[in-house]
BAFI-3210 file (N, C-alpha, C; in Angstrom, 3 decimals, decimal comma, padded with zeros to 6 digits):
// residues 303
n [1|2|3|4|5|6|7|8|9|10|11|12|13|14|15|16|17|18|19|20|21|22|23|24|25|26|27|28|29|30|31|32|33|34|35|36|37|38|39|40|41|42|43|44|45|46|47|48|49|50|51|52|53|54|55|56|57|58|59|60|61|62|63|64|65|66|67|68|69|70|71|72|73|74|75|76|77|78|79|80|81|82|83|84|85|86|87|88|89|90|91|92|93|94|95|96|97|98|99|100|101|102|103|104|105|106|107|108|109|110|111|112|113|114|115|116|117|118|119|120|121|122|123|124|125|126|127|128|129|130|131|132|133|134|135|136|137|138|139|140|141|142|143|144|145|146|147|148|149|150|151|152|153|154|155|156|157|158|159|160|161|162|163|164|165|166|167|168|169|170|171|172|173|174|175|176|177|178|179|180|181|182|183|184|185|186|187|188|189|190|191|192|193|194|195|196|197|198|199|200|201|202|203|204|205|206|207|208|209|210|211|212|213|214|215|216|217|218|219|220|221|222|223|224|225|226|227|228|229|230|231|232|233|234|235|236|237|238|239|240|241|242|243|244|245|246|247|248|249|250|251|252|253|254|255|256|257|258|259|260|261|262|263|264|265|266|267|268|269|270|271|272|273|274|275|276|277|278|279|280|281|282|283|284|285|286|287|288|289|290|291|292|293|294|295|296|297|298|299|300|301|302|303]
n.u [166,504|163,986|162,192|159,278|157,399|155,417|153,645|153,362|152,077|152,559|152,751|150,865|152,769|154,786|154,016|153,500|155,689|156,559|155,395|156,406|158,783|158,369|158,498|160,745|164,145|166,145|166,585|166,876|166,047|163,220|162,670|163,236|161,104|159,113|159,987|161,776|164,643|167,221|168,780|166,167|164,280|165,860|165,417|162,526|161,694|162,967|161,582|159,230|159,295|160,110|157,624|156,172|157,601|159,365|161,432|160,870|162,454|164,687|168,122|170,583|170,099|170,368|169,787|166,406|164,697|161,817|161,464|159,647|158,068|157,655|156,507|154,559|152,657|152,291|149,989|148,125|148,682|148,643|145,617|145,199|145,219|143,714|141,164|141,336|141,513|138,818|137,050|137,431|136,511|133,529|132,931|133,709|131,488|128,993|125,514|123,757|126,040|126,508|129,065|132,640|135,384|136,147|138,187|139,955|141,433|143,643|144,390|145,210|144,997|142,678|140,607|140,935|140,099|137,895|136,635|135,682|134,762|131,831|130,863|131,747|130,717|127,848|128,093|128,725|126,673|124,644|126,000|127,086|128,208|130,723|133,820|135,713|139,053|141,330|143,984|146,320|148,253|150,538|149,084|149,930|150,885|148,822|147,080|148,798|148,577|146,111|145,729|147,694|146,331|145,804|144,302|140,482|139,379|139,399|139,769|141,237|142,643|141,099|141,705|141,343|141,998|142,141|140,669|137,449|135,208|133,855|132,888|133,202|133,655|134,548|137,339|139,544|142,408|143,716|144,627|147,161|147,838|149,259|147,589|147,566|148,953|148,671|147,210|145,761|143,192|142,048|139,480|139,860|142,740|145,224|147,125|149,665|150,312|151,340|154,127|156,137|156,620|158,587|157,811|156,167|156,217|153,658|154,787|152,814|149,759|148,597|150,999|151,659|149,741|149,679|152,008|152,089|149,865|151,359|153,248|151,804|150,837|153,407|154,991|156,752|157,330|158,771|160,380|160,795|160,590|159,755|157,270|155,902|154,121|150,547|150,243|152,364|153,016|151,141|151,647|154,147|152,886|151,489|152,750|154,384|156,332|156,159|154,134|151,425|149,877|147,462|144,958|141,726|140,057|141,755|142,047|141,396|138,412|139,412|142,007|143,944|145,725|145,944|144,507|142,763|142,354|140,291|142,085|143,465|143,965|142,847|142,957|141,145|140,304|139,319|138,038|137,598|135,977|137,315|137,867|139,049|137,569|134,241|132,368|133,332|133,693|134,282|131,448|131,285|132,885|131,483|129,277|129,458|130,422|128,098|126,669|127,594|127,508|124,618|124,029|125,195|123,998|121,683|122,276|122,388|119,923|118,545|119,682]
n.v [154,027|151,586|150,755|151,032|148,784|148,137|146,327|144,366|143,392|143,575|140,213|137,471|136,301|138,153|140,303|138,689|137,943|140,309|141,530|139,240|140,180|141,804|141,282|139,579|139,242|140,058|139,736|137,413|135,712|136,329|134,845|132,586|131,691|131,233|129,548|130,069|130,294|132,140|133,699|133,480|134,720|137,443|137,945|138,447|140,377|142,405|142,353|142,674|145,639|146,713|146,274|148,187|150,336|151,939|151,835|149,825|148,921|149,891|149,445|150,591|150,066|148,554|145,483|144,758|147,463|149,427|151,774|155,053|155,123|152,466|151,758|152,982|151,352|149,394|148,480|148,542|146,253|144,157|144,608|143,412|140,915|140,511|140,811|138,755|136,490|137,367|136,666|133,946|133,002|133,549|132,211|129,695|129,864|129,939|131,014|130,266|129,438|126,676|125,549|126,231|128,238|129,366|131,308|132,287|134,109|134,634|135,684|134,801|132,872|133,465|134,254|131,599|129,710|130,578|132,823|132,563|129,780|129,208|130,748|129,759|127,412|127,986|129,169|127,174|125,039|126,473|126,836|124,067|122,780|124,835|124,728|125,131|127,640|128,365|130,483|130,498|133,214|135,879|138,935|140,914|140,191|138,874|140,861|142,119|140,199|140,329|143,243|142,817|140,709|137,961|137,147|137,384|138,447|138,015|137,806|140,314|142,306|144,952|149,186|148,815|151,292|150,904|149,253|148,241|146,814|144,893|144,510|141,345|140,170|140,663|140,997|140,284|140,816|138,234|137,453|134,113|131,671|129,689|127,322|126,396|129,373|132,160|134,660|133,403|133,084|135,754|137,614|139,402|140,149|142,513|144,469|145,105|143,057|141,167|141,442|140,615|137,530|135,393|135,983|134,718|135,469|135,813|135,967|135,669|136,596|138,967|139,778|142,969|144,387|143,232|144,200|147,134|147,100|146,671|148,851|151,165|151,922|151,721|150,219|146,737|143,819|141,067|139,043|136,089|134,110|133,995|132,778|131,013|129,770|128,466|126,838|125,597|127,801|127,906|124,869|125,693|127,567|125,920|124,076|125,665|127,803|130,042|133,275|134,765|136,840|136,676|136,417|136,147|134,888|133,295|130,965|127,530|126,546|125,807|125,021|122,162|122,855|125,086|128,176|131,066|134,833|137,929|141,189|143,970|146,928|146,902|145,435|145,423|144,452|144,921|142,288|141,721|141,087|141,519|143,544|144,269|145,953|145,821|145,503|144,705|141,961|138,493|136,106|134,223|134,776|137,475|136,218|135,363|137,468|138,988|137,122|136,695|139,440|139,769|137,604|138,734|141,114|140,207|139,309|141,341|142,855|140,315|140,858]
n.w [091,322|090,965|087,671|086,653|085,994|082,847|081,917|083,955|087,102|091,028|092,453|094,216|095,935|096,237|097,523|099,817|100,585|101,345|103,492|104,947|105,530|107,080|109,808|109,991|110,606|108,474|104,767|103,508|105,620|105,668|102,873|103,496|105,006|103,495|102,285|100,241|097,807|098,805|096,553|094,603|096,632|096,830|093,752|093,967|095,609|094,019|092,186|092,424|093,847|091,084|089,611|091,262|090,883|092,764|095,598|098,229|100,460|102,602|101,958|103,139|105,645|109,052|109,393|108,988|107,422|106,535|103,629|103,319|101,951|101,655|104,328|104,184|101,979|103,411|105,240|103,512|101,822|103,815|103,640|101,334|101,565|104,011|102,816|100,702|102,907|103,615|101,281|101,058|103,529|102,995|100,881|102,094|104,374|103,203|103,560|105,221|106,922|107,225|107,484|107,928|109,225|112,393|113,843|116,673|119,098|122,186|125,241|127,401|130,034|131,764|130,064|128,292|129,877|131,303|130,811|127,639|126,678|127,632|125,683|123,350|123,162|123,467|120,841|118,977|119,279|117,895|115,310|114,568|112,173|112,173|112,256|115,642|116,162|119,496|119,653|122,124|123,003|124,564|125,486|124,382|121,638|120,763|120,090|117,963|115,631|115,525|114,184|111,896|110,934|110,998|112,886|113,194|115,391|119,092|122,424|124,601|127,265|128,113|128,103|124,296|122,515|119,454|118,668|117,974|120,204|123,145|125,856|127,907|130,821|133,900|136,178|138,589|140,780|143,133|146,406|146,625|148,740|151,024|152,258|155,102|156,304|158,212|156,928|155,833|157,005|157,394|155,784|153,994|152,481|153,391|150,834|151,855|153,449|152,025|151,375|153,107|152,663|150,718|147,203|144,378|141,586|138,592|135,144|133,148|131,727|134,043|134,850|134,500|135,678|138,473|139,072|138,835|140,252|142,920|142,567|142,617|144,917|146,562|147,411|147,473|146,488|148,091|145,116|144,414|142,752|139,574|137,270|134,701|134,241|135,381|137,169|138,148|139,978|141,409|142,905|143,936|146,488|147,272|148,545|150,371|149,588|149,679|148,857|146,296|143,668|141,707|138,774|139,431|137,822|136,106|137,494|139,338|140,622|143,472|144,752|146,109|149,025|148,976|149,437|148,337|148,668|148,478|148,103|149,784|149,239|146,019|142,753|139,297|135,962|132,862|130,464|126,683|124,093|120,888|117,551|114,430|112,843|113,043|111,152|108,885|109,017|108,646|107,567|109,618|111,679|111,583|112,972|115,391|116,767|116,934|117,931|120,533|121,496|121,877|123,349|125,644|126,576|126,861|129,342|131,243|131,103|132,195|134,833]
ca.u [165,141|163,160|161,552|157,998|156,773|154,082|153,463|153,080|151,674|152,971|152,343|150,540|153,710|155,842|153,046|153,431|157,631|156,348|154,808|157,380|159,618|158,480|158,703|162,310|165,756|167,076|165,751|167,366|165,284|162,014|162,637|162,900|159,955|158,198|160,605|162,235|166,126|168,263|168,637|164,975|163,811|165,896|164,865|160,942|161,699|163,580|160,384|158,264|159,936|159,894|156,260|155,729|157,986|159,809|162,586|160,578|163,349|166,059|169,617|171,806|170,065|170,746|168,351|165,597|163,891|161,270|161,411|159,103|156,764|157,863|155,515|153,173|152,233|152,758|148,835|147,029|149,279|147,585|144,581|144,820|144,993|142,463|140,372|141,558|140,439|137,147|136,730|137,990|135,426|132,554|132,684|133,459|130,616|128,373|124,593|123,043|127,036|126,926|130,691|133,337|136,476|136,463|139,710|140,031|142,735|142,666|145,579|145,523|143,991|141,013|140,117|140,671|139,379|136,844|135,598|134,865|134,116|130,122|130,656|131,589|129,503|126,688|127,870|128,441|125,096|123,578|126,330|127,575|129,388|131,748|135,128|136,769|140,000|141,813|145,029|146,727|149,418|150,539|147,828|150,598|151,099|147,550|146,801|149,684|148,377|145,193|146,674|148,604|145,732|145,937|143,483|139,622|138,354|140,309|139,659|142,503|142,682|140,408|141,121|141,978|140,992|142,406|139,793|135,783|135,425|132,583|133,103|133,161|133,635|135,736|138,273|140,103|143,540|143,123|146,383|147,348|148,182|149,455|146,168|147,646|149,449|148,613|146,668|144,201|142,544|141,336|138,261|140,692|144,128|146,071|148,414|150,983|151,282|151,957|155,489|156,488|156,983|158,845|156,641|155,907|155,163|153,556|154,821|151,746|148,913|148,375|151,945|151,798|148,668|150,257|153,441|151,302|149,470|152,126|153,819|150,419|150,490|154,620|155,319|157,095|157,423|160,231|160,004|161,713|160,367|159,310|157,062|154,883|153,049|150,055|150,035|153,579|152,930|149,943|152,276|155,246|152,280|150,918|154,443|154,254|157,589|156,019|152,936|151,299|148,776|147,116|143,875|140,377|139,520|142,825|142,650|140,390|137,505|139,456|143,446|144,749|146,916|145,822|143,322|142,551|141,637|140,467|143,341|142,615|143,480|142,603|142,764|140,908|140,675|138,191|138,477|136,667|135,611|137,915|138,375|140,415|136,451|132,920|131,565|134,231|134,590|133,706|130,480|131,527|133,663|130,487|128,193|130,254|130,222|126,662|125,643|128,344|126,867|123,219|124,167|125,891|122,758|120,346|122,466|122,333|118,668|118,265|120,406]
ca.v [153,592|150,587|151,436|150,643|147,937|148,380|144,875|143,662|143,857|142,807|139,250|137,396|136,033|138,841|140,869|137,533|138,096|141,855|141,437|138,397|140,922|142,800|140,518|139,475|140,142|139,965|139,408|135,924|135,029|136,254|134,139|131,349|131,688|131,154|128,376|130,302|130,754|133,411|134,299|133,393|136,049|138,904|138,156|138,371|141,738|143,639|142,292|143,536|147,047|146,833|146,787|149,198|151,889|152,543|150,629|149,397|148,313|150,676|148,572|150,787|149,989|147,381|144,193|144,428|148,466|149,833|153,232|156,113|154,418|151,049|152,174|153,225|150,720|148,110|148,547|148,584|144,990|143,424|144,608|142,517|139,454|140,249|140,874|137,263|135,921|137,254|135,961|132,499|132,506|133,740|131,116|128,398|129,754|130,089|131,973|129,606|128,906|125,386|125,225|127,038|128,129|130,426|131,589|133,495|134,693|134,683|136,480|134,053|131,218|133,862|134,108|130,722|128,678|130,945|133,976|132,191|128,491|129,086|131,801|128,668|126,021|128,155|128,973|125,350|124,676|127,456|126,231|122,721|123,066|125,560|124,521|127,044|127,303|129,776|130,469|131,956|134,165|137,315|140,027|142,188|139,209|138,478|142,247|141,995|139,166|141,353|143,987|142,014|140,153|136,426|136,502|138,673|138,090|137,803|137,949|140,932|143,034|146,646|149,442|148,811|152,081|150,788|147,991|147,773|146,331|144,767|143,884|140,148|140,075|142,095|140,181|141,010|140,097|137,954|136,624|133,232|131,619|128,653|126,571|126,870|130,701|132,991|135,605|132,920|132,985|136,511|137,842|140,173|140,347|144,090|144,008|145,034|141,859|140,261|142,177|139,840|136,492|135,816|136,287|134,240|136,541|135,634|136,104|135,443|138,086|139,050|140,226|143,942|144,760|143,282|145,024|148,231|147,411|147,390|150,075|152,426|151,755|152,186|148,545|146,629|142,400|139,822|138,235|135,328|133,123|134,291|131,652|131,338|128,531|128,841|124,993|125,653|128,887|127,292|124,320|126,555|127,949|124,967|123,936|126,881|128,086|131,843|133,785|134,908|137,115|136,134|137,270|135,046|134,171|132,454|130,022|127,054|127,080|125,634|124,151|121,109|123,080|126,715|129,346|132,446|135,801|139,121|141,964|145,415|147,849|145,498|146,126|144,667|144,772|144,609|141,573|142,032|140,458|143,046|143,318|145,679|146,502|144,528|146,171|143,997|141,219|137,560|135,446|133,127|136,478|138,633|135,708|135,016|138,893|139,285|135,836|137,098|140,663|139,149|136,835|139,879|141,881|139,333|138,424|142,387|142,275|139,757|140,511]
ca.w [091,649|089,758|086,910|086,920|084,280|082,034|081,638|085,030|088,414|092,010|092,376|095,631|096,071|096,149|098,939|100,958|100,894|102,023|104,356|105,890|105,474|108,360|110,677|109,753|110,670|107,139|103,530|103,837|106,532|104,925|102,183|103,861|105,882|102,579|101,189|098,917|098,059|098,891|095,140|094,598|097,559|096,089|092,353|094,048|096,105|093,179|090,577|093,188|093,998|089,387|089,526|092,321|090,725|094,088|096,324|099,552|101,249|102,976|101,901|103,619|107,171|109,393|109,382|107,389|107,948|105,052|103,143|103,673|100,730|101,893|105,178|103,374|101,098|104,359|105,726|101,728|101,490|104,339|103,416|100,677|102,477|104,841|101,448|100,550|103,766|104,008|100,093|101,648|104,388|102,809|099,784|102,810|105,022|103,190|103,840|106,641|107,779|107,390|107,576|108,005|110,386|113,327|114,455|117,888|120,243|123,715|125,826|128,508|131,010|132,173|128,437|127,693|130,601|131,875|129,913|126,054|126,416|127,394|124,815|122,388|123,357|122,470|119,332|118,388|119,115|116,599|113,882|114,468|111,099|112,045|112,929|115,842|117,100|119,961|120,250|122,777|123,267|125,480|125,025|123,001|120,490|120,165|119,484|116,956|115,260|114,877|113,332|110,918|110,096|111,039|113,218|112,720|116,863|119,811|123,968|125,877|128,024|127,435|126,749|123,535|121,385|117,898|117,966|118,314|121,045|123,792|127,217|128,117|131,710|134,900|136,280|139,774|141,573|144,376|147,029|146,496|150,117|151,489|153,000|156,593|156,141|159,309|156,544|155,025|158,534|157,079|155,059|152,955|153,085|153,166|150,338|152,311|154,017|150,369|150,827|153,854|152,393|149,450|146,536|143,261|140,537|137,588|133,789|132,767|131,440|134,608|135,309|134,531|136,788|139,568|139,286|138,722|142,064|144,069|142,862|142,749|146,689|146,735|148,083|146,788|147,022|147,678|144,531|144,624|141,577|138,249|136,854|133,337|133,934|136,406|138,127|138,610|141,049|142,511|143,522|144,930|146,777|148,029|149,310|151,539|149,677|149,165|148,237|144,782|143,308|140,418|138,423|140,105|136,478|135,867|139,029|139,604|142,060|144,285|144,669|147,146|149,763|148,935|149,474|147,551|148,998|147,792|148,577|149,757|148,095|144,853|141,406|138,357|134,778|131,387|129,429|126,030|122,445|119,828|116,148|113,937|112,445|112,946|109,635|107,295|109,569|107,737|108,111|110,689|112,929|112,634|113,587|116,403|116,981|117,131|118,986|121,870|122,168|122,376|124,825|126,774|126,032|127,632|130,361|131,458|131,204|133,342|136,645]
c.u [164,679|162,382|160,246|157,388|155,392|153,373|153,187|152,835|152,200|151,744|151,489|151,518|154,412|155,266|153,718|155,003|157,510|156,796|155,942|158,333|160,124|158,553|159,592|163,155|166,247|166,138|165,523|165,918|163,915|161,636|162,224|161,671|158,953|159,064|161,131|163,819|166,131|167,988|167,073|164,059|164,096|165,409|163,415|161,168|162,030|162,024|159,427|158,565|159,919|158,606|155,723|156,129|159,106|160,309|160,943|161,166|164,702|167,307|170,198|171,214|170,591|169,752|167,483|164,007|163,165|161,530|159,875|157,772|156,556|156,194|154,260|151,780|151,374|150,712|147,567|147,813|148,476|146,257|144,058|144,598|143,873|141,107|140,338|141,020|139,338|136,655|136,427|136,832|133,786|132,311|132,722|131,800|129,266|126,429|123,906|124,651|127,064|128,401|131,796|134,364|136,599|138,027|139,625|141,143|142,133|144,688|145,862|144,347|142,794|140,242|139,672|139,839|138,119|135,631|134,864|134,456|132,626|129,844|130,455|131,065|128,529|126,514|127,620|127,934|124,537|124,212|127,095|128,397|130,438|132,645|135,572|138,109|140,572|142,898|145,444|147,884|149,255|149,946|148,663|150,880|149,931|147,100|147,208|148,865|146,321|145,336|147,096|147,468|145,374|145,312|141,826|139,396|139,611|139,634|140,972|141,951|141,774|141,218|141,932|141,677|141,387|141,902|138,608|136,066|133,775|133,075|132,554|132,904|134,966|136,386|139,374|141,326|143,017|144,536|145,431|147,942|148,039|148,261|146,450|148,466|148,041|147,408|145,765|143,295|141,504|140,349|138,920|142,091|144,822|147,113|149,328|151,678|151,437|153,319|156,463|157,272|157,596|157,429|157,023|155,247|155,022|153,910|154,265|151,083|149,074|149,504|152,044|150,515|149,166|151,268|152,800|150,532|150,093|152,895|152,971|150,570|152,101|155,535|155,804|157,176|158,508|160,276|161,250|162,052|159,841|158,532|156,164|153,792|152,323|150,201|151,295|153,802|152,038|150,700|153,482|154,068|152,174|152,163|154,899|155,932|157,463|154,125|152,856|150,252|148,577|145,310|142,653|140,244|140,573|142,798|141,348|139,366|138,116|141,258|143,884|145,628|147,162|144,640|143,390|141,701|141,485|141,573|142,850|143,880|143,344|142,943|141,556|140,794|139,342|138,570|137,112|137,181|136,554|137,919|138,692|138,481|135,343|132,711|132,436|134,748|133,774|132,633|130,637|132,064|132,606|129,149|128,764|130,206|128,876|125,894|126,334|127,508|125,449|123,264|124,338|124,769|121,760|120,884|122,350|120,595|117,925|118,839|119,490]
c.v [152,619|151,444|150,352|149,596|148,111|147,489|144,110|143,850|143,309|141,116|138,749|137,225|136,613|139,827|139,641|137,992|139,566|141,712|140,130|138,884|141,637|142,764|139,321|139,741|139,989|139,429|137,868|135,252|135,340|135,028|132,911|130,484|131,075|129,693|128,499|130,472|131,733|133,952|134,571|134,705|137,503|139,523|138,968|139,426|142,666|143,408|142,934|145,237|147,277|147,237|147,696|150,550|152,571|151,183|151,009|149,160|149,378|149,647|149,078|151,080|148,799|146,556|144,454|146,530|149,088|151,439|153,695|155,493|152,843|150,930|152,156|152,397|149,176|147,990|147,829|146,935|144,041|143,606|143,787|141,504|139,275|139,914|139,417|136,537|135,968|136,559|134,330|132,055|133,014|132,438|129,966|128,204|129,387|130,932|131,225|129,523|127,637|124,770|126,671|127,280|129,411|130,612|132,724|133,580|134,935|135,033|136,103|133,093|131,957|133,767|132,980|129,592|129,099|131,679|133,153|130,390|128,338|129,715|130,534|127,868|126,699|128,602|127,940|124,686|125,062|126,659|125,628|122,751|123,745|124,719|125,940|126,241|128,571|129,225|131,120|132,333|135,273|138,324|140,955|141,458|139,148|139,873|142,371|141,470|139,508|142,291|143,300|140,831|138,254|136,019|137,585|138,816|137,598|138,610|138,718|141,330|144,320|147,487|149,254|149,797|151,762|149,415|148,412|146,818|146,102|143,694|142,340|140,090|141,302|141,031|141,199|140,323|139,688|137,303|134,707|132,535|130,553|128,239|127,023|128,621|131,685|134,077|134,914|132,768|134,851|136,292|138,176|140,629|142,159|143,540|144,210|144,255|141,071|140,518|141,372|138,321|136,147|135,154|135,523|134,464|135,984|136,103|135,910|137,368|139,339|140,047|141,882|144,548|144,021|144,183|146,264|148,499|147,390|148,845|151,421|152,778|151,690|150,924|148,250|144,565|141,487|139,214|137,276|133,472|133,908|133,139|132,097|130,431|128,332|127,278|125,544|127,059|128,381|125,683|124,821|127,160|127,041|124,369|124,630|127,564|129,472|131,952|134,290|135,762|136,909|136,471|135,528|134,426|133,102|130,550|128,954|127,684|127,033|124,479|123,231|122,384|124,486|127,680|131,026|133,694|137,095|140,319|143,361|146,353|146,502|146,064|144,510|145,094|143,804|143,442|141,522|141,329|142,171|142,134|144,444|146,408|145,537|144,764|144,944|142,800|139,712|136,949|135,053|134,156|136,637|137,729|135,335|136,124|139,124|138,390|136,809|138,264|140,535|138,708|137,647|140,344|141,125|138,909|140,059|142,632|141,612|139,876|141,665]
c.w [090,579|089,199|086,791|085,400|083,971|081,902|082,687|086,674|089,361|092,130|093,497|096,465|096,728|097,357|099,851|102,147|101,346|102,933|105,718|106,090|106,862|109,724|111,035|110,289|109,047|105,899|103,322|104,072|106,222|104,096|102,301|105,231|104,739|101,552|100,292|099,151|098,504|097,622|094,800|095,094|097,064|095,023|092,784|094,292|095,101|091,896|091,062|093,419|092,369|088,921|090,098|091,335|091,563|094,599|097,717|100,341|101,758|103,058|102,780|105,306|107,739|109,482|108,619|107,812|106,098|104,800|104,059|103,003|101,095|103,448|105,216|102,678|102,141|104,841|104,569|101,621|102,669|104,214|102,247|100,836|103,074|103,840|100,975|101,584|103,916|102,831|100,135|102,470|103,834|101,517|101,360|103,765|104,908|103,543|104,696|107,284|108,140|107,530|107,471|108,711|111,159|114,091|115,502|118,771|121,207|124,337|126,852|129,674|131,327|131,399|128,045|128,360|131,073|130,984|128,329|126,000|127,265|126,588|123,250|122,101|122,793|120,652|118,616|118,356|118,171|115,634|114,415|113,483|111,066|112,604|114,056|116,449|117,856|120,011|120,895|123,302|124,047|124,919|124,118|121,843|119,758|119,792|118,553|115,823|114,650|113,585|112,483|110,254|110,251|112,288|113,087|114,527|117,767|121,319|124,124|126,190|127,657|128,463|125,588|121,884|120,134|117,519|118,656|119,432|121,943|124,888|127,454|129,698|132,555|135,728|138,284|139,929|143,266|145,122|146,565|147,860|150,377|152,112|154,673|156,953|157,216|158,296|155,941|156,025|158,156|155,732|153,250|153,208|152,243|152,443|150,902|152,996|153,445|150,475|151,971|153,344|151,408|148,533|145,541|142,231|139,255|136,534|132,891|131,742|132,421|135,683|135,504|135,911|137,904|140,304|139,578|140,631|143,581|144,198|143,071|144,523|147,304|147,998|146,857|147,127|147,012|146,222|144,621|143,551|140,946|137,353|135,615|134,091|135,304|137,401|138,387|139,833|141,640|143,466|144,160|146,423|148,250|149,045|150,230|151,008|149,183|148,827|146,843|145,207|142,057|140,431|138,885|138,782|135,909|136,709|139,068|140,877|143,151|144,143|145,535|147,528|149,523|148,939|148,917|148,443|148,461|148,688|148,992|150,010|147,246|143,652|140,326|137,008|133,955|130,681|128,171|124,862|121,615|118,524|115,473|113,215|112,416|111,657|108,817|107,899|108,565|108,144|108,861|111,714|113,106|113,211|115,090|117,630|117,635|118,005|120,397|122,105|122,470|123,459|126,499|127,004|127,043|128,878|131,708|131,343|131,905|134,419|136,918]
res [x|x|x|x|x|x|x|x|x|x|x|x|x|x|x|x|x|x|x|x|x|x|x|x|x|x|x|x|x|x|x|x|x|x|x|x|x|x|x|x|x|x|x|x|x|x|x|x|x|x|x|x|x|x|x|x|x|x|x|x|x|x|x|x|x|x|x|x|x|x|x|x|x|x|x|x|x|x|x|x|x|x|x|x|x|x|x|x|x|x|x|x|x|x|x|x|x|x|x|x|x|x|x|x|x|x|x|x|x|x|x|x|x|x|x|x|x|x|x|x|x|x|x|x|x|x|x|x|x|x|x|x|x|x|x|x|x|x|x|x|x|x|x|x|x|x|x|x|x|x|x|x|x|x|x|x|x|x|x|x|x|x|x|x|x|x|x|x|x|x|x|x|x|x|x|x|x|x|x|x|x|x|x|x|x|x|x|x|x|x|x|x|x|x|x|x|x|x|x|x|x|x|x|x|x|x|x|x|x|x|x|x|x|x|x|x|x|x|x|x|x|x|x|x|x|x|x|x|x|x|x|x|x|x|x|x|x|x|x|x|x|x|x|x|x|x|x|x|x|x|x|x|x|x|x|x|x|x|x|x|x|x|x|x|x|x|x|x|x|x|x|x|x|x|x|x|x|x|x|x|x|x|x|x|x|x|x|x|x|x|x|x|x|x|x|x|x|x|x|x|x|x|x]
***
């Protein structure tokens, strides 16, 4: 076991190479996530495991797996960061928020095209100075990416009990259907005549709650494309070369050469504002926080 120095503490450095650690295949490849050698990386991990007291690192696993303490320690190490970030944004934000950088996640096209850009606009009215940006990834990435710290705010799916959380909007599945197709002539189409044509299932957000709603109801669908990218199922569509379901919030108002209907049985789903804690989130997060739940607040109020 390292013996613990008297003389010196883990570095930021050497947290950073942790923490890249854990999201590694190999020490190697940590390293060089951060630009550092091979030699370089190990020197940092063994000076680090020197100061600790304790190996972090299980050698005799395969790829890159932590001890018992290694575990341990893994939560209190991003917390330092986050600690660093909020330090970061509270010196940038300042106490009116004349500047600053919002960072948000969004788990897909309902999020990003529908649910948070009137949410943004009005922020960027109150503070003009802020910078924001979303990114977005698959709702288990962007949860991740919570967790881990690199982002404070983020649009998925609810429920999500290991974050605060506040409902944004409700979101449904609706068929996707060729413009001239025999079932857009209805009000509401029976999913079970989704199981007829071949089908074009999304790999999207949107993918698991589909799958879910057919199998809840013990149908099942041709599929016959697998697609990510929504224009690219809305043009198979339009082509009359199959049907889709896909979430209303995802989809324009309105597509050349296709019509949208609600499904019966249906399903839908929570999309909500999360963060790993409001209480410790940074100036610019919890103003962001607090405008959104107002807004929610008053818009409930008035219907």
């Amino acid at each position: 076991m390292p013996r613990r120095s008297e003389k010196t503490a883990p570095t930021l450095r050497q947290l950073e190479l942790f923490l890249a650690l854990v999201s590694s295949s190999g020490i190697a490849g940590a390293g060089a996530k951060l630009g550092m050698s091979a030699s370089a990386t190990s020197h940092a991990l063994r000076a680090l495991e020197s100061a600790l007291g304790t190996e972090l690192i299980d050698r005799h696993s395969p790829g890159v797996a932590l001890t018992y303490t290694g575990e341990h320690v893994l939560p209190h190490v991003r917390d330092v960061f986050a600690s660093l970030q909020l330090v970061r944004a509270t010196a940038l934000a300042g106490a009116e928020l004349k500047t600053g950088l919002l960072r948000i996640g969004s788990f897909g096209a309902s999020a990003t095209i529908r649910v948070l850009p009137p949410l943004l606009e009005r922020f960027r009215a109150r503070y003009p100075g802020v910078d924001i940006t979303v990114t977005e990834k698959p709702d288990e990435q962007t949860s991740r990416d919570l967790i881990e710290r690199r982002l404070e705010l983020a649009a998925v799916t609810l429920p999500k009990p290991d974050f605060d959380s506040q409902t944004l909007a409700i979101d449904e599945l609706v068929a996707v259907l060729p413009f001239n197709h025999p079932l857009a002539k209805l009000d509401t189409v029976p999913l079970k005549e989704l199981t007829i044509d071949p089908f074009v299932m999304t790999r999207a957000g949107s993918q698991a709650l589909v799958t879910k709603l057919f199998a809840r109801n013990g149908l099942r669908p041709r599929v016959e494309y697998e697609l990510l990218q929504l224009m690219s199922i809305l043009e198979l569509v339009a082509s009359g070369k199959g049907v889709s379901i896909l979430a209303k919030l995802a989809l324009p108002d309105q597509y050349n050469g296709t019509v949208f209907r609600p499904i019966t049985p249906g399903s839908t789903r929570r999309i909500g504002l999360v963060c790993l804690n409001e209480s410790r989130l940074s100036p610019v997060a919890r103003a962001f926080w607090q405008d959104t739940r107002r807004h929610r607040t008053s818009q409930k109020l008035g219907a």
